[in-house]
N, C-alpha and C positions, 0 to 999 in steps of 0.2 A: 512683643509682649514680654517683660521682665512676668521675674518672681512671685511679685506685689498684687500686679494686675492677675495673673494664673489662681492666684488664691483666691482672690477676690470674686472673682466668672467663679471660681469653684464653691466657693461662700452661697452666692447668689442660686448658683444649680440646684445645691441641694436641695435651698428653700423655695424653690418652684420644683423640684420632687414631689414635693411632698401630697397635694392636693392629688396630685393625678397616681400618682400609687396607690396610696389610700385606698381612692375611689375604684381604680383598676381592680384591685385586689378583693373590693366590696364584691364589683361586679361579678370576678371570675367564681366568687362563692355562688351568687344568685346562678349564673351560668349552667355552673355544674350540674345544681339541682334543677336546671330547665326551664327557667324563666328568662327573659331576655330584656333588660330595662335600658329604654336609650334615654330616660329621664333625668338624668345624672345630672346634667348641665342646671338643669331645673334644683335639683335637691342641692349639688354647690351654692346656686344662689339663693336660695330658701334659707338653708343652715346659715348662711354666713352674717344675713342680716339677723335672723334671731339669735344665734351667737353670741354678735353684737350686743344686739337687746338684753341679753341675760348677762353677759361677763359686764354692763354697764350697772346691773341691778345688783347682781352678787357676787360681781369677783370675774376675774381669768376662769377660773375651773368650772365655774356656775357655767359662762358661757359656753367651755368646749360642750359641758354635758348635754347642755340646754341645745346646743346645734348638733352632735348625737342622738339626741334624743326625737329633734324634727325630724331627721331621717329618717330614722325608723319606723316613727309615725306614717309618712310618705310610704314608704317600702313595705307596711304593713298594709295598708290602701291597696298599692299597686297590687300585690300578693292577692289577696282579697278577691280582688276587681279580676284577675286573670288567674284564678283555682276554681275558688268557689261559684261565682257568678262568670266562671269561660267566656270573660273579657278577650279583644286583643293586644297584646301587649304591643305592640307598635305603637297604635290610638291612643291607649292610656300613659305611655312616656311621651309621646309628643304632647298629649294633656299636661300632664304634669311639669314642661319645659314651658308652654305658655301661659300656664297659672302661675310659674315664679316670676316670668317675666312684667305681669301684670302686679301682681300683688307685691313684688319689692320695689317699681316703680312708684306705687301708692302709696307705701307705708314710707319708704325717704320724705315725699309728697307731706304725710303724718307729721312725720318726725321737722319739719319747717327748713329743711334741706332738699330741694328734690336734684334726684339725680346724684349727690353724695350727703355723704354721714362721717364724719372724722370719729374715733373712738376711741376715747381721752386713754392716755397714757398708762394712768393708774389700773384699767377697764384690759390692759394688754397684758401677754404671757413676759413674765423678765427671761430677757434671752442671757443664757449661761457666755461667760466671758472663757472664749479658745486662744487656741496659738492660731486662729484661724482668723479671730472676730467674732463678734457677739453672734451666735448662733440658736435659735428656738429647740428646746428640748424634744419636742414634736417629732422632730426626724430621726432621734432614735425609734420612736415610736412606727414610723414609717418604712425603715428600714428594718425593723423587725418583725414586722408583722408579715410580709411573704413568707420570710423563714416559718412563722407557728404556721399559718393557712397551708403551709407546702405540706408542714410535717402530720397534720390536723385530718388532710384530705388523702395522703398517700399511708398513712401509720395507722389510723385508729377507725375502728371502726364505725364510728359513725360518719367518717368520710365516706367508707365505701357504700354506706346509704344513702347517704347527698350523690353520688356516682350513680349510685343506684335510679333515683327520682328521676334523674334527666336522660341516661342511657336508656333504662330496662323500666317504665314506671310501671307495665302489667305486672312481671316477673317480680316486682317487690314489693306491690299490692297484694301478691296469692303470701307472697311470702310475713303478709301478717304489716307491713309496714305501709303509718298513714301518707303516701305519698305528695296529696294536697296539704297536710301540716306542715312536710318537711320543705318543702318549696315557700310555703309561706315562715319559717323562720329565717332559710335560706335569705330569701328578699329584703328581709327584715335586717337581721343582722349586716347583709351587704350595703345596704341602704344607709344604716347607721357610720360603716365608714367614712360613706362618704359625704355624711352627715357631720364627721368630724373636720372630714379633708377644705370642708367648704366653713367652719366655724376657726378651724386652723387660720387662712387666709385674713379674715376680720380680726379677728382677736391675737393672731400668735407672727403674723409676716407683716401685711400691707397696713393695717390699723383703720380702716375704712372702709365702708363698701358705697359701691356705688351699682346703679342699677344694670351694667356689666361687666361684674365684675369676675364672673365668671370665664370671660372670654374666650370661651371654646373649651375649656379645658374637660368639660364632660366630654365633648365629643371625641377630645384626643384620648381619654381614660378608655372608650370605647376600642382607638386603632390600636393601644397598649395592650387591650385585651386579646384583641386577633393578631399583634405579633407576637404574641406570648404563647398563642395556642393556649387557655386555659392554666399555663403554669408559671403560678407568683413568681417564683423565684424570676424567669424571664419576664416580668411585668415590672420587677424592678427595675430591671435592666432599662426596661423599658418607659419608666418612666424617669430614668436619670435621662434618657439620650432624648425625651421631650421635655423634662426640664429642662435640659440646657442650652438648649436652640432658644427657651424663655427665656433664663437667664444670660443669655450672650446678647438676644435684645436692649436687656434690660441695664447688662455691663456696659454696652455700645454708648448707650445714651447720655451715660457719666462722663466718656472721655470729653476732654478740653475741646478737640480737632476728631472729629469721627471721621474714619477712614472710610466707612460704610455708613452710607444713609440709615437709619435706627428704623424707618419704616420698611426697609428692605428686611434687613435682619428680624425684624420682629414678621414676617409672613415662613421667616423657614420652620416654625415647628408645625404650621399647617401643610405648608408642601409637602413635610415628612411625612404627616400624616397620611397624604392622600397616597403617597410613595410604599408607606407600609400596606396600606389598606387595597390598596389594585395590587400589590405584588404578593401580599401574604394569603389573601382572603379566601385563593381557590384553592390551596392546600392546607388550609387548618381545618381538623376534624373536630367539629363541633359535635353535642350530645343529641343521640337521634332525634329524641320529645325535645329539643330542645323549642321553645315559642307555640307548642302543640297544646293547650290543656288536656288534662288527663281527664277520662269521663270515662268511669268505672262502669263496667259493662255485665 
């Protein structure tokens, strides 16, 4: 591997970062405050088609908002369905992963493409020209955002609420605070990440969606989550070392003579997964309430 090709895999990494930190980093907010959403994979591909649909209608920015904006919709749902109405959250994220599966199948089906949607050029974020390669502005966005969530949840006070919600949700019900509010912004806000992470992909990386286009990537946000132990900063980490297993796929399949079958390499960010996820899972401390609804006594 020369110089050329090193940058390039590093090019690629990033922009498969991007989707699964986002989403990670949505998560470990919902987390905190004690809700548990494996629907992720569901809301990637949810945002990504209306993304789509909206940066085709009004622009690149219309769509990132417009596929922020479904997530949070979703994440307001979910919140909802598992506070108010002591849903279970398992049931209603695996709802919510076979309602996108169904409904972006159908709407490609709509749109007189089934199965993909090309999403004309103009419709797409202009990737900023580096000493790298043209790269999507987005992953500043991505890489910064662990940083505020770090500083958000560990500095200011109302992290130590969000702390509060999911550890101690008795102890900060007496203490005057609406527990089931703050879980339901929590979901919300987390949602809307990855609300972005998944409109990011349509509109600012791949320029298309297809009806999986999500490919796991919720579920890998999820091992990101439990190698992180709740903390962004290592969620970044964490999702650079599963972009890149994406991106090394994805590099693989460009060369002229591939040394490595591309369907091989494209199964190691799942292995990793499953590698993070059996080796980290029985020593991270999650939040007591975490998955528990709180029912004010």
């Amino acid at each position: 591997m020369n110089w050329i090709d090193l940058v390039s895999l590093l090019r690629i990494a990033l922009h498969a970062m991007v989707p699964i930190t986002l989403t990670a980093v949505g998560e470990i907010v919902g987390e905190t405050a004690g809700l548990f959403n494996i629907g992720l994979e569901g809301i990637l591909l949810i945002s990504a088609f209306a993304g789509a649909l909206g940066a085709e209608a009004g622009g690149p920015v219309v769509g990132l908002l417009v596929g922020m904006g479904v997530g949070a919709a979703i994440g307001l749902v979910f919140a909802v369905i598992n506070t108010y109405w002591k849903g279970t959250q398992m049931i209603t994220g695996i709802g919510i992963n076979l309602f996108a599966m169904g409904l972006v199948a159908f709407g490609l089906i709509q749109l007189g493409a089934p199965g993909f949607h090309a999403v004309p050029r103009a419709a797409q974020v202009i990737k900023w020209k580096t000493a790298m390669g043209a790269m999507s502005p987005i992953i500043l966005i991505a890489l910064a955002m662990p940083f505020l969530i770090h500083w958000f949840i560990k500095r200011t006070r109302a992290g130590l609420i969000l702390k509060a919600a999911g550890e101690m949700p008795e102890a900060a019900d007496v203490a005057g605070i609406n527990v089931n509010k703050v879980r339901l912004l929590a979901a919300t806000f987390g949602a809307a990440l990855a609300g972005l992470g998944g409109a990011y992909m349509s509109v600012a990386w791949i320029g298309s969606v297809t009806k999986d286009l999500s490919a796991g990537r919720g579920f890998i946000a999820l091992a990101t989550v439990v190698f992180s132990g709740l903390n962004p900063l290592l969620a970044l980490l964490g999702g650079f070392i599963f972009g890149f297993f994406q991106g090394l796929a994805e590099w693989v399949k460009t060369l002229p003579s591939k040394p490595i079958p591309s369907q091989f390499v494209s199964m190691l960010p799942y292995i990793v997964t499953l590698l993070v996820v059996s080796g980290a899972i029985g020593r991270v401390r999650f939040p007591k309430a975490l998955g528990e609804p709180y029912k004010r006594e």
